[in-house]
N, C-alpha and C positions, 0 to 999 in steps of 0.2 A: 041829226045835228051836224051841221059844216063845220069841219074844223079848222082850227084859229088860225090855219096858215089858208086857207083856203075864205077870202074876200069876195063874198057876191057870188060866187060861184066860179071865179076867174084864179086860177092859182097863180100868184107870184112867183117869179123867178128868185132865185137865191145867190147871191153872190159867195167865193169864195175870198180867202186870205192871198190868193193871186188873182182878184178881180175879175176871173170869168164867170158867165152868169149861169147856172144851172134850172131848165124848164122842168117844172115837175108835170109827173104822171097822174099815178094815183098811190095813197097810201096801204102800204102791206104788213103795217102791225101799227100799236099801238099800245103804250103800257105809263105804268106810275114814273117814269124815269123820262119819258118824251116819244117820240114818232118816227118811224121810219118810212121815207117816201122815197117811189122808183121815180128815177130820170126818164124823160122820153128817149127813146132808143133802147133802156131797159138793163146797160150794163152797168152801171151805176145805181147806188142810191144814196140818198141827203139824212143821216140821222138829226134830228133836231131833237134837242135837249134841255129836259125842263131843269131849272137851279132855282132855288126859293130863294138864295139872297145874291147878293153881288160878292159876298164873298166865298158864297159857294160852287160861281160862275167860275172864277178865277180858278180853284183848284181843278175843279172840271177841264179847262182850260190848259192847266201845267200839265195835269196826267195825259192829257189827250197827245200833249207833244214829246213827254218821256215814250210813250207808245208807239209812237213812230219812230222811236230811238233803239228799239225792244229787237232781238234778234228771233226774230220769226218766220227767215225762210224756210220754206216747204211746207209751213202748214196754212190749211186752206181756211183763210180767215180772208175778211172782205177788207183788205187793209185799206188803212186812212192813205187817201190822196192828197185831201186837202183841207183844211180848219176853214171855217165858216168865219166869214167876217162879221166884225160885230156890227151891229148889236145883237144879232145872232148867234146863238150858243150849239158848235155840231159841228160836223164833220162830213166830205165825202167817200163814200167808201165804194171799193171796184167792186164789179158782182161780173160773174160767169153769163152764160146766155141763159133767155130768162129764165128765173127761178122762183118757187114759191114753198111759202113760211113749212118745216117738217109736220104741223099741226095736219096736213092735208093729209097725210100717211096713220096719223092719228086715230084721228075723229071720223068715223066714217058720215057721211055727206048724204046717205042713200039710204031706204029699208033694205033693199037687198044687200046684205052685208056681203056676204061670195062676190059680188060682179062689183062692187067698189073697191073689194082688198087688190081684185086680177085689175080689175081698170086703173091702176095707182103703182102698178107693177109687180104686183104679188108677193111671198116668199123669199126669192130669192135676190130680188132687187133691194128689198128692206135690210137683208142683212149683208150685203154690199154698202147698202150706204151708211149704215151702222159702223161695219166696218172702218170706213175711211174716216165715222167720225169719231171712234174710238182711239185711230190710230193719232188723228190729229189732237185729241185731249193729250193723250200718253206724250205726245211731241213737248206738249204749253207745261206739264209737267217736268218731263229731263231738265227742260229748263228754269225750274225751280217756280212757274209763273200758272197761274189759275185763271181759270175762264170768271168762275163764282155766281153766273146766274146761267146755266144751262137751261132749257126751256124749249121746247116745240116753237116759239116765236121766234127764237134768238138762234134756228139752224136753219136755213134754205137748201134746197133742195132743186137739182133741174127741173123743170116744169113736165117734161117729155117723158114717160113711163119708162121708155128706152135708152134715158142717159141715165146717167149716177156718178151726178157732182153734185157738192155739197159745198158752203161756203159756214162759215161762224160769224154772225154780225154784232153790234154790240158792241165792240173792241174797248170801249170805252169803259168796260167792268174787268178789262186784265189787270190783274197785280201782283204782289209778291206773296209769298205763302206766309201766313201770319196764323201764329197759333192765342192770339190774343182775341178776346172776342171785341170786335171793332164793327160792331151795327153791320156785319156783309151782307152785300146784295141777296135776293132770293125771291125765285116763284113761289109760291104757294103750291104745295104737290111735287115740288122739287129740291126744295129745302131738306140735309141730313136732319134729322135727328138733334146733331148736337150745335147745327145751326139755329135750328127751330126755338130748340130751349136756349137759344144764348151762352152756350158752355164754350163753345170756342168761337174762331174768325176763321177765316177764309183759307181753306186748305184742301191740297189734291183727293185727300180723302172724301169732303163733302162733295168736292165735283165730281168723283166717282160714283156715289149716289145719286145724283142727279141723272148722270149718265145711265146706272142700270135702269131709275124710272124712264125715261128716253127710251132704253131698247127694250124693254117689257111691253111697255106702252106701244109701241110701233111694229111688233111683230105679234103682240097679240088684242090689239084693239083695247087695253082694260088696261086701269092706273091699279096701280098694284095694293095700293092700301083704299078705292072706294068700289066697295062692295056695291050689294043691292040695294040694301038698306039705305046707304048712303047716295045714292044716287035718285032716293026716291024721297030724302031728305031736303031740304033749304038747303043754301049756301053756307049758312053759320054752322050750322050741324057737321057738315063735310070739314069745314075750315078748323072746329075746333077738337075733332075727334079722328078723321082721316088722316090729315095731314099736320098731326099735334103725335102721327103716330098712337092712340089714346086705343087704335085696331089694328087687329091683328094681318100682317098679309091676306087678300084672299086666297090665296092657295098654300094656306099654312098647313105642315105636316098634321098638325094634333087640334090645333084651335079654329073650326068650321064657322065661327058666329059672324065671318065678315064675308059670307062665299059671295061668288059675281058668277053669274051665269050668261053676261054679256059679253060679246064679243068673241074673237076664233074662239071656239073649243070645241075637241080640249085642246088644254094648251099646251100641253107636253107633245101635240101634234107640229105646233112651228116651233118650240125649242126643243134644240139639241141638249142632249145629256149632259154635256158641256154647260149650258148655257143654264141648263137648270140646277143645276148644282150652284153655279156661280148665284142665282138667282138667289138662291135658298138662302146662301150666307148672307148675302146683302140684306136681305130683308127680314129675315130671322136673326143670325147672330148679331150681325152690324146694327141692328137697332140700338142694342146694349151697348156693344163692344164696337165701334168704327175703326180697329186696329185688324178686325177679324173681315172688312170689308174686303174683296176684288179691287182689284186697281184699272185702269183706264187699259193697260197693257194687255191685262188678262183677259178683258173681254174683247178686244180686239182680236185676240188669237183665236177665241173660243168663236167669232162670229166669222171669220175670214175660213175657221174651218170649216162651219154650219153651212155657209153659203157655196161651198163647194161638193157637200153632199146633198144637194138638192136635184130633183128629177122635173120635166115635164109633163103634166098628163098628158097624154095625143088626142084623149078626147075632149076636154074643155079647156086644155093649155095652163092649168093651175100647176104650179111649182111647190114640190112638197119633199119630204124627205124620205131620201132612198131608202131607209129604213121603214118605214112603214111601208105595209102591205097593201094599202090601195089609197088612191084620192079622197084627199080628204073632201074636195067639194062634190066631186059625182057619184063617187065611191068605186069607179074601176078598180080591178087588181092591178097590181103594179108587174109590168114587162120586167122580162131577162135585164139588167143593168150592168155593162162591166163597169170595175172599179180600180183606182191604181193602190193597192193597199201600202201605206207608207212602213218605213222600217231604217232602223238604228244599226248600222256594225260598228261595236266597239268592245272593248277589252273586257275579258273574264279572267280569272286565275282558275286555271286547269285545274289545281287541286280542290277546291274549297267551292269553286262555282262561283265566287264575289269578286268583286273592282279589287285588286291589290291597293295596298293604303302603302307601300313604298319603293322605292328604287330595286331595293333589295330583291323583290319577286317578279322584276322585268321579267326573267331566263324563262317566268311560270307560267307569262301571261299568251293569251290568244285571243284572238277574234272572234266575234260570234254573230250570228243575225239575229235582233231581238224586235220583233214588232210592234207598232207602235197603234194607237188605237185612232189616229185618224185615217181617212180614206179620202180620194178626190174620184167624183164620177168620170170617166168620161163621156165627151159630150157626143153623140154621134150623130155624122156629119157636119160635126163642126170642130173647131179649134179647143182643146183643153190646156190653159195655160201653168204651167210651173212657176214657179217662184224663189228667191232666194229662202221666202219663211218656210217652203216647202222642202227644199231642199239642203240648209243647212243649219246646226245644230245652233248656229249664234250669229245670224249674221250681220252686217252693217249694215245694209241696203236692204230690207224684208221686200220690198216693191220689186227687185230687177230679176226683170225676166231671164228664165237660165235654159225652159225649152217648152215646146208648144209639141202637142201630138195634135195631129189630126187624124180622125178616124173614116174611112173610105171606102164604105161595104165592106170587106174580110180581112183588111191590111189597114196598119196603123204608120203613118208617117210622124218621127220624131227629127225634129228641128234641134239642133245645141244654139242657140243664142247666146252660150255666156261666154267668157275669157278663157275657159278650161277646157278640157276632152270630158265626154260624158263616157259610157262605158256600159257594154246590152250584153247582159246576159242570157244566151239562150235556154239556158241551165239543163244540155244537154252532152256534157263531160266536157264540150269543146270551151276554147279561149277563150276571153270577151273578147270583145267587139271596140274599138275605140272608134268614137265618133266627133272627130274633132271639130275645132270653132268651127261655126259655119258649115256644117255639113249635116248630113242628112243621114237617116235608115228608116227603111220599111221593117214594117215586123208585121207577122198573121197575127189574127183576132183571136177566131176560135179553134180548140183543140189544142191549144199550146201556151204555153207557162214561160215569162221571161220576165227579167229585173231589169231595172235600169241603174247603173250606180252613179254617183254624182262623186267619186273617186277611183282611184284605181286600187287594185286588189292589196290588200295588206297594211292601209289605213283605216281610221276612223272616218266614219263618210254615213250619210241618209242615204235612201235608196228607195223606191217604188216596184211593184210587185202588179203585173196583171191578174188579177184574177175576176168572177164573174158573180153577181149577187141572182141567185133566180126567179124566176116569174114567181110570182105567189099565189096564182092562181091561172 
């Protein structure tokens, strides 16, 4: 069926509210709310917006323009450029180089599920992009403002297996957090709970939810509440029992009746422990309780760690987690891997072993190294990047680079890119090592043990630790 913008087969151009005329492409979604079509040249696209009355037009219309008024630097939303002139109801919005709808990362395309997940960028790309768009929810939150229809339609994605840019479209469903239930937007299979049943309105919490179904969905091929049964059901059946909540998770601890045997598995193969835990409350307790849900922040941290404990196979190039013992797709054993094992120095009271609770037991207190349960692999023969989320305990900038190792047969090269001295401990009685702005040190791979601290001796500071995870077979 051609659609209603699309005349004879000739697509119309679209003017804007600054009368330049915009050629259309082709259309890259389409849903209850109106259409989204690419511009030719591809960095652009025109959302066109359905209103059922003219006074519905109008609001559409005001919100569109408070949205442009919306303080949204830094986060990767396809921001309005420009309001469609009437009699046209829309907007246009920036887009990256080309990109196409997260659904692709989804839904696999192919029988051979293995060489769609690797031809889409596998593992480790998935929770990269996850990542960024975790971190860009957690952003639309600080500032008290919600997305309210997350969806695999409404997140783009670089088109190129080898980028990982991400845009939000849609902008036209941001607003303010309202705990009133006010008819909020919602997909079907992304809808909270207490969206679904009409109990509240539009709040960081359900977009949290929508969010964990997004990184469930995407790193393990399966929507989290349709089962077998359910997928071998009608659309009504799914619509008023999957996503009515009415079933139980499929990967519920105790209640087996919704299993899914579709898609990666198992699945505790591409999440991390992190990730399933968080999984667990969202969709077990958070069905009840949405107080007891993750927030957008927490799984940004649990995914940006995930995706730095990932390994390459050598023999099919599938990206899995260093933690397991061989590929999940060919089943090699998995190779020697070093790792930078992360780690906390801060304060203990000498006597008691605990945080002192006052001034009083300064005299008491000391320093200690306490490990921490993340790890970052390094990458060999290639760049392994640090981070500010890596490297400090709260920081303002999680994104800014602080140091890069590169690893080069037997010797590791460490780069300081922050404002500070880093500081290498050989942890062989001898002094550290200051590495200041801009400067460099070699350190050996094997046979030797060293830290890196991200302060100097005698404060609170994170730190990284070489150590070596081994072959498994």
């Amino acid at each position: 069926m051609a659609s209603r913008w699309d005349l004879g087969g000739l697509l119309r151009p679209v003017e804007d509210d600054y009368h330049q005329l915009w050629s259309l492409s082709h259309s890259i979604g389409a849903g209850g709310q109106g259409e989204v079509w690419l511009t030719r040249g591809g960095r652009t696209a025109i959302k066109m917006i359905n209103a059922p009355t003219q006074e519905a037009a109008e609001a559409v219309h005001m919100r569109l323009r408070r949205i442009q008024r919306l303080p949204l630097d830094g986060v990767p939303l396809a921001s309005v450029l420009a309001l469609l002139a009437p009699p046209k109801l829309g907007y246009v919005m920036e887009l990256a180089d080309e990109m196409v709808p997260l659904d692709r990362l989804c839904i696999p395309n192919e029988e051979d599920l293995a060489a769609w997940y690797l031809s889409t960028g596998g593992l480790e790309r998935r929770l990269r992009l996850l990542a960024k768009l975790a971190d860009a929810v957690a952003r639309l939150h600080s500032c008290a403002i919600v997305y309210q229809d997350l969806s695999p339609s409404n997140v783009l994605v670089s088109a190129a297996p080898e980028q990982q840019e991400i845009r939000l479209i849609d902008v036209d469903n941001l607003g303010l957090v309202s705990a009133v239930a006010s008819s909020p937007v919602h997909t079907p299979g992304y809808g909270a709970p207490e969206i679904v049943s009409g109990r509240s309105g539009a709040t960081t919490l359900a977009d949290a939810h929508a969010l964990a179904v997004l990184i469930f969905e995407t790193l393990t091929a399966s929507h989290p509440f349709r089962g077998d049964e359910v997928l071998d059901s009608d659309p009504s059946y799914q619509q008023e029992y999957a996503d009515c909540f009415r079933l139980p998770w499929i990967d519920h601890p105790t209640d087996r009746t919704n299993e899914c045997t579709l898609g990666i598995t198992p699945r505790d193969e591409v999440l991390s422990g992190q990730l399933w835990s968080l999984a667990t409350r969202c969709f077990v307790d958070a069905v009840a309780d949405p107080l007891a849900r993750p927030s957008a922040a927490r799984w940004a941290a649990a995914l940006h760690s995930a995706a730095g404990q990932t390994v390459e196979c050598r023999e099919c190039r599938w990206s899995y987690r260093a933690a397991a013992a061989s590929c999940l797709a060919c089943g090699k054993p998995r190779d020697r891997v070093l790792l930078l094992r992360h780690g906390l120095t801060g304060p203990v009271d000498s006597e008691s072993g605990d945080r002192p609770e006052c001034d009083d037991h300064a005299a008491r207190v000391e320093l200690s190294e306490v490990p921490l349960p993340d790890f970052t692999v390094l990458r060999p023969d290639a760049e392994t990047t640090l981070t500010a989320r890596h490297t400090s305990p709260a920081p303002d900038r999680p994104d800014a680079v602080v140091a890069q190792l590169r690893s080069q047969g037997r010797d590791i090269t460490v780069s300081n890119l922050s404002r500070d001295s880093l500081w290498l401990d050989h942890q062989d009685g001898r002094p550290w090592r200051e590495i200041g702005q801009g400067s460099q040190a070699t350190v050996p791979v094997d046979g030797h043990s060293w830290t890196l601290h991200f302060d100097r001796q005698g404060v609170i500071h994170r730190w990284v630790r070489l150590t070596a995870l081994e072959a498994s077979g």
